[in-house]
KOLBA-367101 format. One record per residue (C-alpha): residue number from 1; x, y, z. Coordinates in pm, whole numbers, plus 32768, in hexadecimal, padded with zeros to 4 digits. Last residue first. Layout:
<rs>
[r NUM [X Y Z]],
...
</rs>
This chain:
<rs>
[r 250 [D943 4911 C7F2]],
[r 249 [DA0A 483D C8A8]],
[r 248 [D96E 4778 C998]],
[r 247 [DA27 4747 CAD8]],
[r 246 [D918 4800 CB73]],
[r 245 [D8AC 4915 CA3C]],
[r 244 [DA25 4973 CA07]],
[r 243 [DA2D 4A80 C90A]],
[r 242 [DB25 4A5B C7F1]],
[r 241 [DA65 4AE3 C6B7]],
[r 240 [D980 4BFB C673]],
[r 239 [D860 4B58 C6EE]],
[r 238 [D72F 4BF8 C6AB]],
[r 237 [D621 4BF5 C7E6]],
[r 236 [D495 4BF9 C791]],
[r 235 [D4AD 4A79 C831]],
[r 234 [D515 4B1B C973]],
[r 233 [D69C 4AD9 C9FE]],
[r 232 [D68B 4A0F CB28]],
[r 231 [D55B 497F CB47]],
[r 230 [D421 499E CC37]],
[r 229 [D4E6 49B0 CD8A]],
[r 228 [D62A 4A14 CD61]],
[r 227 [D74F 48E9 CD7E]],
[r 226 [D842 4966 CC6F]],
[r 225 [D8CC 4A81 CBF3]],
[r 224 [DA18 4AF0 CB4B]],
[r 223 [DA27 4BDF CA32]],
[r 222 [DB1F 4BE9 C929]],
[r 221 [DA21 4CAA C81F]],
[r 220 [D8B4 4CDE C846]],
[r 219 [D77B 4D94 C765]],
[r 218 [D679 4D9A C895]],
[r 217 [D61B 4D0C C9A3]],
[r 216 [D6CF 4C80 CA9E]],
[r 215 [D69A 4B9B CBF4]],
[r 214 [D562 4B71 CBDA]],
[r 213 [D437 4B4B CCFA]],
[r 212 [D498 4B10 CE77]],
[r 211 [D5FC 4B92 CE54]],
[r 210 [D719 4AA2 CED1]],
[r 209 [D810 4AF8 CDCF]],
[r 208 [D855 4BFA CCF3]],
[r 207 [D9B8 4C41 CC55]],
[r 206 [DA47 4D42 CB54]],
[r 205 [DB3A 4D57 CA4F]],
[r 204 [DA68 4E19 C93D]],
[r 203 [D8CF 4E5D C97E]],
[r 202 [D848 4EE4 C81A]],
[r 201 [D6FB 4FAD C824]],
[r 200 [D6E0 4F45 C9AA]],
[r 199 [D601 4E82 CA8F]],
[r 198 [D6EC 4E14 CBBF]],
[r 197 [D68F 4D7B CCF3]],
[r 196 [D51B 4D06 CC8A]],
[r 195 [D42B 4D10 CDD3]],
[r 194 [D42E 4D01 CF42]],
[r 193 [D5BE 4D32 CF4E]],
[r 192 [D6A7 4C25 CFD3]],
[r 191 [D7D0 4C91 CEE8]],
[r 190 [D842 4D7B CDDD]],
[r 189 [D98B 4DC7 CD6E]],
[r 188 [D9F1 4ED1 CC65]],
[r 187 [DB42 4EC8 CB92]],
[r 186 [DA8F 4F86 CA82]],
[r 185 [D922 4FF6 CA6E]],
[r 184 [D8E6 5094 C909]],
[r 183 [D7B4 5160 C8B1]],
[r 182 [D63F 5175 C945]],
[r 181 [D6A5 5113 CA8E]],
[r 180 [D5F7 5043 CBC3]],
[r 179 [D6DA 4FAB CCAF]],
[r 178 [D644 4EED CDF2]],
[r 177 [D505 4E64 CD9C]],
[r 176 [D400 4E89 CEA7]],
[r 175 [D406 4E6A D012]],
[r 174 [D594 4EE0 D01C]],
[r 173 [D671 4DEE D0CE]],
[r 172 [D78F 4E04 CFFF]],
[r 171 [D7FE 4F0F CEEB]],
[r 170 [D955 4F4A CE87]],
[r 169 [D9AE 5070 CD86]],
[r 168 [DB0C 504A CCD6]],
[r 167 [DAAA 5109 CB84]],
[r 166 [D96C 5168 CB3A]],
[r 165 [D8DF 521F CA0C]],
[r 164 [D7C0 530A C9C4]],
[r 163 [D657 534D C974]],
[r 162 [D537 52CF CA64]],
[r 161 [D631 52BF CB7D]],
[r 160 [D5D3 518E CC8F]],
[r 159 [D659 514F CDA0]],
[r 158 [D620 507D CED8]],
[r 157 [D489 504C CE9C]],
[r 156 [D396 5029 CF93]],
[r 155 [D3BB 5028 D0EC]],
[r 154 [D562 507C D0FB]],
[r 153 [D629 4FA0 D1B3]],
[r 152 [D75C 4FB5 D0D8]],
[r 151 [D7DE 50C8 CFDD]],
[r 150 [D964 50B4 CFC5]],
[r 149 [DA2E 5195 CEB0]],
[r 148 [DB5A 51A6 CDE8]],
[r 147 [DADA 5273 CCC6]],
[r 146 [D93C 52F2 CC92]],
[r 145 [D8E6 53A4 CB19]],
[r 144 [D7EF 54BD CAAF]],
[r 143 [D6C8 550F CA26]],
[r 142 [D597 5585 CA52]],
[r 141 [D3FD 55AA C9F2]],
[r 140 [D3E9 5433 CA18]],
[r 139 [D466 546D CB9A]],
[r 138 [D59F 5447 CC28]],
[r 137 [D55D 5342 CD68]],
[r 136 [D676 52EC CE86]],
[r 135 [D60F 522C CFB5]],
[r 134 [D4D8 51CA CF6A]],
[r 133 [D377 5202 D00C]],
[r 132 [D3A4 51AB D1A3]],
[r 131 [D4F0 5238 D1C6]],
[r 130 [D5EA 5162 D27E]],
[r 129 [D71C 5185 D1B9]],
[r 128 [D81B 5260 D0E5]],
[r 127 [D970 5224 D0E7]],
[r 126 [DA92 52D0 D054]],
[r 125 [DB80 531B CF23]],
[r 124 [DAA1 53AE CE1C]],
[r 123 [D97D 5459 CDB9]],
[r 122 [D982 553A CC6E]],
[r 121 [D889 5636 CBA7]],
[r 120 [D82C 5671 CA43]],
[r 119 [D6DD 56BB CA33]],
[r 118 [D604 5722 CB6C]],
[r 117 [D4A6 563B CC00]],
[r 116 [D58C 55D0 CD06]],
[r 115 [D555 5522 CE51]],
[r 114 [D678 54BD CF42]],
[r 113 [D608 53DE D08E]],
[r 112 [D496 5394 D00A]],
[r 111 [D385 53AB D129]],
[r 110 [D25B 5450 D040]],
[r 109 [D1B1 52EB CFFF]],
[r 108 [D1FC 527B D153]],
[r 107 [D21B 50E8 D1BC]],
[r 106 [D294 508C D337]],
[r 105 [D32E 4F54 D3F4]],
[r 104 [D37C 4ED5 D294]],
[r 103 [D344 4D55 D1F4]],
[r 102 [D406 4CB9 D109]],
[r 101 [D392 4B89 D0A1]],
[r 100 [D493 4A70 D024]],
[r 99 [D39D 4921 D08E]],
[r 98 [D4BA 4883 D15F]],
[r 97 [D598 496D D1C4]],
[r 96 [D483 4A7D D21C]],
[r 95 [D505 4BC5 D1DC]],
[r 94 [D4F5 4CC7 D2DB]],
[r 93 [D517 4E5B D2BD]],
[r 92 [D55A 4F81 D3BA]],
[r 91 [D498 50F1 D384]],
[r 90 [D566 51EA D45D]],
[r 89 [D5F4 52EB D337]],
[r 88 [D757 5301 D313]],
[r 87 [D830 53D7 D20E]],
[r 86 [D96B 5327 D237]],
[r 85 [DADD 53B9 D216]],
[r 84 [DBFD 533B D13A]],
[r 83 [DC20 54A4 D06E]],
[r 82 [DAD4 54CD D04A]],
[r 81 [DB0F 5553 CEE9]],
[r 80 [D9D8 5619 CE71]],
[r 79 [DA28 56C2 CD24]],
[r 78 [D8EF 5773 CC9E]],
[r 77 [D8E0 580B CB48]],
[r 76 [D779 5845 CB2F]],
[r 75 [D6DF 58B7 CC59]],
[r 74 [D5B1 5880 CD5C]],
[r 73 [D670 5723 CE1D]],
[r 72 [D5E8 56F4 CF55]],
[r 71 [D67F 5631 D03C]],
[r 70 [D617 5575 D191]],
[r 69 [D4B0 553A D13B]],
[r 68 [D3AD 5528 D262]],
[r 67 [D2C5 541F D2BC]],
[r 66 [D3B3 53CF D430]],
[r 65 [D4D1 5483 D460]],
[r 64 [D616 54C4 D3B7]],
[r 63 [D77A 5485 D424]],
[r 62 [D883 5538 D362]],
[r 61 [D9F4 5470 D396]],
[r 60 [DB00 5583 D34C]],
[r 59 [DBB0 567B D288]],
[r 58 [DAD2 5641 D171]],
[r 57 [DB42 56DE D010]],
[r 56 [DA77 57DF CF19]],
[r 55 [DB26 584F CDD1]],
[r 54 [DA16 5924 CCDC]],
[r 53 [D8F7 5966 CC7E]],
[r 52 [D7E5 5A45 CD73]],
[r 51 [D6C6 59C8 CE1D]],
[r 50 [D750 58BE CF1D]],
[r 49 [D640 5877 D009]],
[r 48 [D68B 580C D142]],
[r 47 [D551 56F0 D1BE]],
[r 46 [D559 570B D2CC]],
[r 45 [D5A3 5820 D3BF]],
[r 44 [D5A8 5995 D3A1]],
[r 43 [D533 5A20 D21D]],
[r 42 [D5DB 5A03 D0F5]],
[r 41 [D573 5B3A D021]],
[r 40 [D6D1 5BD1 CFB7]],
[r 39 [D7B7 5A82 CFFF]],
[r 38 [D834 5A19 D149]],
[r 37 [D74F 5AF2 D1EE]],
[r 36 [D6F2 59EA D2E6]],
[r 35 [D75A 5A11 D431]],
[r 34 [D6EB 587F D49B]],
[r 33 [D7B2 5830 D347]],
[r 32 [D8C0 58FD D3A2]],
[r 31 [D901 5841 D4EC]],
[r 30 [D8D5 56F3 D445]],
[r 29 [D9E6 573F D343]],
[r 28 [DA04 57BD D1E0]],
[r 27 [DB44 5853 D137]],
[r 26 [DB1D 5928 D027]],
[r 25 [DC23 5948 CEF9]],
[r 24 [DC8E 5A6F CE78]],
[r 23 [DC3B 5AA0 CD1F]],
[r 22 [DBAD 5C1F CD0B]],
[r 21 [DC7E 5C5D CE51]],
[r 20 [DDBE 5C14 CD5D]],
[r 19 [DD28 5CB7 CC22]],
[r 18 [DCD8 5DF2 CD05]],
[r 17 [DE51 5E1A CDA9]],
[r 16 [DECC 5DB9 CC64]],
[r 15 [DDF4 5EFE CBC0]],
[r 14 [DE72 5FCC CCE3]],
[r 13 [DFBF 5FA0 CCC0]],
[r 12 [DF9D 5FE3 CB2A]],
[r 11 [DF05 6117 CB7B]],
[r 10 [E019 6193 CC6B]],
[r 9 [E128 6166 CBBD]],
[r 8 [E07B 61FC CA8F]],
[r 7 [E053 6316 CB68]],
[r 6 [E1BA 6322 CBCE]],
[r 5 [E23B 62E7 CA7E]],
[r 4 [E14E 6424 CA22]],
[r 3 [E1AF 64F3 CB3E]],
[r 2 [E337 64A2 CAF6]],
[r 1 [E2FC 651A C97E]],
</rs>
């Protein structure tokens, strides 16, 4: 009887043991990123490439170099908190008081700071600027959602997820639009960007002001925007009652 407590004692310590290594959460920092290995596959230097789900969290600021991508993202099920840090590339952006263009010290179509093509996966709590393609792009083929983040002086777009929700994302200074989502942005702001600062399914309690084309499109409720370029809400918008178009209600 003692050897089979003892070696159900012993199973069950091992099964925690695996379930807690199984979840652990990874930490990220500039040194590991120059290492690589972070994930099976990810090789030395930029971009790290996380290829496995799971719980991934920045220790510190990663700075990136020139017409690379800082993150990778080859999994479904990808939690990517950076945890009040900034993924930096060196591209710097303009905007013209007077005529609202944006213009960037460098464009890239491969530069993005975190790419996805995965399902399912979640950036939040950081920055993420100077890349010269966007700051944060999940692909058609993905999904996924961005919370409590800041994307700014990015070449072309700040952020854009095909299929997904927002919640607390700030854009400014981006050459294109700033916010991009195929779902719900919430409490987003979006200012001084090249293009439209929000385009969203439905856009709730959010602000845009300054951008060179619209301020938001899409289906909108208690928004805020006023003095973008072309208009502030597009003619394709549906107002779902108290926005503030100016000092227009609408």
């Amino acid at each position: 009887m003692k050897k089979l407590l003892l070696s159900l004692a012993t199973g069950l310590a091992g099964y925690a043991l695996s379930c807690g290594l199984a979840h652990a959460q990874v930490t990220i920092d500039q040194n590991k990123a120059m290492a690589g290995n972070v994930t099976p596959g990810d090789t030395a230097g930029f971009p790290i490439t996380i290829s496995q789900p799971g719980s991934y969290k920045l220790t510190g600021n990663l700075t990136v170099p020139a017409g690379v991508m800082g993150i990778e993202i080859t999994a479904d099920n990808v939690t990517l908190d950076l945890n009040g840090y900034t993924v930096r590339g060196p591209v710097t952006c303009l905007r013209n008081s007077s005529t609202r263009i944006v213009s960037c010290s460098a464009l890239d179509a491969f530069a993005f700071g975190i790419f996805s093509m995965q399902k399912d996966s979640v950036v939040r709590n950081g920055s993420v600027r100077g890349f010269g393609a966007m700051g944060v792009y999940f692909t058609d083929s993905g999904s996924g959602s961005a919370e409590n983040l800041r994307v700014s002086h990015n070449g072309g777009m700040g952020i854009k997820i095909a299929r997904g929700n927002m919640v607390g994302v700030e854009a400014e200074l981006n050459g294109t639009s700033g916010i991009v989502v195929g779902g719900l942005a919430t409490r987003c702001t979006a200012r001084d960007n090249g293009g439209t600062g929000i385009q969203a399914v439905y856009a709730q309690e959010s602000m845009a002001t300054g951008n060179h084309n619209y301020g938001i499109d899409g289906r909108v409720r208690a928004n805020v925007a006023n003095d973008n370029g072309i208009s502030n809400f597009t003619q394709g918008s549906i107002s779902m009652g108290a926005n503030l178009n100016g000092f227009t209600l609408y």
